[in-house]
N, C-alpha and C positions, 0 to 999 in steps of 0.2 A: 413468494415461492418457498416451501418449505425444504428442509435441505438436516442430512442428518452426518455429525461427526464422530463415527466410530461406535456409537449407539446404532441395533440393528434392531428391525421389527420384526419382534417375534409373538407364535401364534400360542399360548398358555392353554391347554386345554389339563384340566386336572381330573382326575378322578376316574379318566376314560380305558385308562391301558392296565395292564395288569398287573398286581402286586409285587415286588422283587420277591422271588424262591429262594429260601433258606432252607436249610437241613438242618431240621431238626435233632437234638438228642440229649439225656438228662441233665448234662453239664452245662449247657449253653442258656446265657444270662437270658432271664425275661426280655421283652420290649421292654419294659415300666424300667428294669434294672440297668438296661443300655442306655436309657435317654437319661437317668439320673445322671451315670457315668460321665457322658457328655457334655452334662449340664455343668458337672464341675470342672472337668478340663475345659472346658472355652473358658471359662471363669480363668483359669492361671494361664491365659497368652492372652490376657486384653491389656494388659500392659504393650505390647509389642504392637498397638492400634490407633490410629488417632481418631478420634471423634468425629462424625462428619460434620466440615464446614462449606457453606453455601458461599462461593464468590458468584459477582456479575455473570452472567450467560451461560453458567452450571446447569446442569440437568434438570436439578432440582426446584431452579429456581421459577419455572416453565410449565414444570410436570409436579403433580396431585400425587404422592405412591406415598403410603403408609407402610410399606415396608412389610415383612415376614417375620416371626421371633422363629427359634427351634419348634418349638410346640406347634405352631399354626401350620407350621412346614411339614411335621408330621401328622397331624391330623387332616390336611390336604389330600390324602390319598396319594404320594405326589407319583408320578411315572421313571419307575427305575429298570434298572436293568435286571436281565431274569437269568437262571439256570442255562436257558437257551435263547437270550437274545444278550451278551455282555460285550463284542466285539465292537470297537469304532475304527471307522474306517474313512481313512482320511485319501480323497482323490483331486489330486492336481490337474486343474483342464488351463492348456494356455501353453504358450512359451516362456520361460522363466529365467529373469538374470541370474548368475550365480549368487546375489548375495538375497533371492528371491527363491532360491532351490535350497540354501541352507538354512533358511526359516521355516520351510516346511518340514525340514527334516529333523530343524530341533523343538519343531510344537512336537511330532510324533513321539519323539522321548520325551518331553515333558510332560504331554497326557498319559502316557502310561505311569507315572510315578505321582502324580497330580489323582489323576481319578481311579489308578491299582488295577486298574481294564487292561483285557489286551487293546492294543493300538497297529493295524495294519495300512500302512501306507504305500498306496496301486502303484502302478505304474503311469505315468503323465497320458494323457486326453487329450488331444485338440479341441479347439472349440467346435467346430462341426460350422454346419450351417444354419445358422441364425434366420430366422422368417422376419420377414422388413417391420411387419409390426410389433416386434419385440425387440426392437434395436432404434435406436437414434442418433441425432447428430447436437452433440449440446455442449455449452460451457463458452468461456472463451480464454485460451485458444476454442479450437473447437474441436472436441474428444468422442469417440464414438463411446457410447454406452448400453449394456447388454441391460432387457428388463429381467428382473429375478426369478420372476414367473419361467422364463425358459430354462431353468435348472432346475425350479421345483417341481416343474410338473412336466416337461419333458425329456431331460437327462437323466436324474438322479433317481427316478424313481425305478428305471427299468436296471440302474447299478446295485440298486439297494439288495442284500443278501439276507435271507430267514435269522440270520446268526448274528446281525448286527443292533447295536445298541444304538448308532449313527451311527449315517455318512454325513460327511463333512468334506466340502465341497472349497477350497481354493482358486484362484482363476485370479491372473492379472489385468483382469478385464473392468474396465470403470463400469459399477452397477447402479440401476436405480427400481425402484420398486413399484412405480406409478410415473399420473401424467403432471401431477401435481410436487414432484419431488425432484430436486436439483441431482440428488444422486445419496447412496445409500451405504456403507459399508458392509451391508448383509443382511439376509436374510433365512429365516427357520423356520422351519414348524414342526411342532412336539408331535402333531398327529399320525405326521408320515416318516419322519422321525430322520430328516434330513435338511440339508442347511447348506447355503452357500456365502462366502467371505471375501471380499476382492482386498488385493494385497497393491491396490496401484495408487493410494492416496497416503501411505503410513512412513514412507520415507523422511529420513529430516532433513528437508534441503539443505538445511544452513551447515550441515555437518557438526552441531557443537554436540551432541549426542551421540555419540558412536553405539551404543546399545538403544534407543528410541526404536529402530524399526524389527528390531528381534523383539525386544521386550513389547511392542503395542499387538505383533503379532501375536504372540504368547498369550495377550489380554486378550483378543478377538476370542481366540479359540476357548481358549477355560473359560470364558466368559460366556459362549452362546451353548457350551455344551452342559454349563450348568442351567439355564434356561430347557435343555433339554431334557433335563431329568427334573424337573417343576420349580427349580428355586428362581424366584422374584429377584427383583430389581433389592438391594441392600440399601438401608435409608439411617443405618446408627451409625456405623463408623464409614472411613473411608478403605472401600472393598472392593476387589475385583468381581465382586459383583454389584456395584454400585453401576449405575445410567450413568455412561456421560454424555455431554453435550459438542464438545471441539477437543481437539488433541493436548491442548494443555492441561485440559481436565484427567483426558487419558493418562498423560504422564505423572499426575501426581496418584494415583490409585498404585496400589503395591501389585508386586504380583505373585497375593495369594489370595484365599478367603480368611476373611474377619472371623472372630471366633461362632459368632453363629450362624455365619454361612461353612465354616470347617463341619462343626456340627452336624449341619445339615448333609452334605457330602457324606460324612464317617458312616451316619447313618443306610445312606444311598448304597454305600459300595461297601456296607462292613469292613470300610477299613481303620485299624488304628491309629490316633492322629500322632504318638509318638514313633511308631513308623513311617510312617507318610512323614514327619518332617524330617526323620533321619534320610529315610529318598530323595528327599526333595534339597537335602544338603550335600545328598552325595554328587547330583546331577550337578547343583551349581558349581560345586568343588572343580570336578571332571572339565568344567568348560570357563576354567579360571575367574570364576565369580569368585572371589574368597569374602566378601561384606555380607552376600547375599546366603555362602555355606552358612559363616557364621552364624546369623540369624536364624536359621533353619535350627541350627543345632542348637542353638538358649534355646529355642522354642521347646524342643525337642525334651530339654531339662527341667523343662519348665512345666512340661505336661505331666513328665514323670515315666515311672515303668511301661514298657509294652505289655500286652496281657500274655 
């Protein structure tokens, strides 16, 4: 039986949606002249990376993926956000513990400061009424689990608003995505441009990680939303966009993009990466990460001026 850890199946469709809208005007750098730019900032934060290594039962070890550079990332065509489509919108369906309410609420501020999107976060959903053959009874003990297909093509699609870049779908619901799968941490697709994440496997029992179940949450989300604007599975360093395969995998990935997955991002959302990581320092600051500011902030020195 096949069985996935935190790694979710998502549906890559390139080339099909429509270009990000930019405004145009005499001052504003080439394409040729931004990807250069780019090319050299990731260059001074790969120090701050580690190389990726392959242990026993890794993603990698499993799975064929040659990976992305910058370049192939932009010559993809990839699916970005537009003039009138840049909102994500993040929707809770379930009942949720308190320390399962405030994970939701600090992915929402961390995706705005992460991807420079607005981020609007609905108000909570019940699950509704599930059809017998998109629900089972599996595991043991023995756990009901919702199949993904009733979020992608029956919830989410009739939520989804003209104005959105995604929906991004939560729910404490164990999911699985076939008949063949043990159960699944999530599922996307690029085409209809929504996704859903169950948050009921990312807990650390054992308690020796007091930040494990914020931070794996954190990785779900910037992880499956970079999937949603075309970036591949990352195969050179160790990235949050890198596949993983079980939660000890998860927990060793950082939680940002490697330098040619930032790249790819800056790209996507025109945002500067020496802003984005002053953001991204100011947010850890605010929520007493001071290792995590830190590092934001070398980065940040390391890329150099904002434009």
């Amino acid at each position: 039986m096949r069985f996935a850890v935190f790694i979710t199946l998502v549906v890559l469709t390139l080339g099909c949606s429509p270009s990000q809208e930019r405004v145009a005007n005499s001052t504003a750098p080439t394409a040729d002249e931004r990807a250069e730019k780019l090319n050299k900032q990731k260059g001074s934060v790969a120090k701050f990376f580690k190389p990726m290594k392959i242990e026993e039962g890794d993603w990698l070890e499993s799975q064929s993926e040659s990976g992305e550079t910058f370049e192939q990332y932009i010559a993809s065509n990839p699916t970005l956000p537009t003039a009138d489509r840049r909102t994500i919108y993040i929707q809770p369906i379930g009942t949720f513990t308190s320390e399962q309410r405030k994970a939701i609420r600090l992915t929402a501020d961390y995706m705005k400061v992460f991807y420079n999107l607005p981020v609007k976060l609905n108000a909570d959903r019940q699950l509704g009424n599930v059809p017998a053959d998109l629900k089972r009874e599996s595991g043991y003990p023995k756990r009901t689990q919702i199949r993904t297909q009733y979020f992608l093509d029956d919830v989410l699609p009739k939520l989804l608003k003209d104005d959105a870049a995604a929906l991004i779908a939560f729910t404490n619901s164990d999911l699985y995505p076939g008949d063949t799968w043990a159960f699944v941490f999530g599922q996307a697709t690029l085409q209809s441009r929504v996704g859903v994440w169950s948050l009921a496997r990312l807990s650390d029992l054992a308690r020796n990680k007091p930040n494990a179940f914020l931070d794996r949450t954190l990785k779900i989300a910037m992880h499956e939303t970079g999937h949603m604007f075309s970036m591949r599975h990352c195969t050179k360093y160790e990235c949050l966009m890198s596949g993983t395969n079980h939660l000890a995998e998860t927990d060793r990935r950082p939680l940002d993009n490697c330098p040619e997955c930032m790249a790819k991002l800056a790209w996507a959302t025109n945002y500067d990466p020496t802003e984005r990581y002053k953001n991204l320092a100011a947010f850890w600051r605010k929520n007493g990460r001071s290792a995590e500011a830190k590092q934001f902030d070398d980065m940040a020195k390391a890329v150099g001026p904002a434009n």
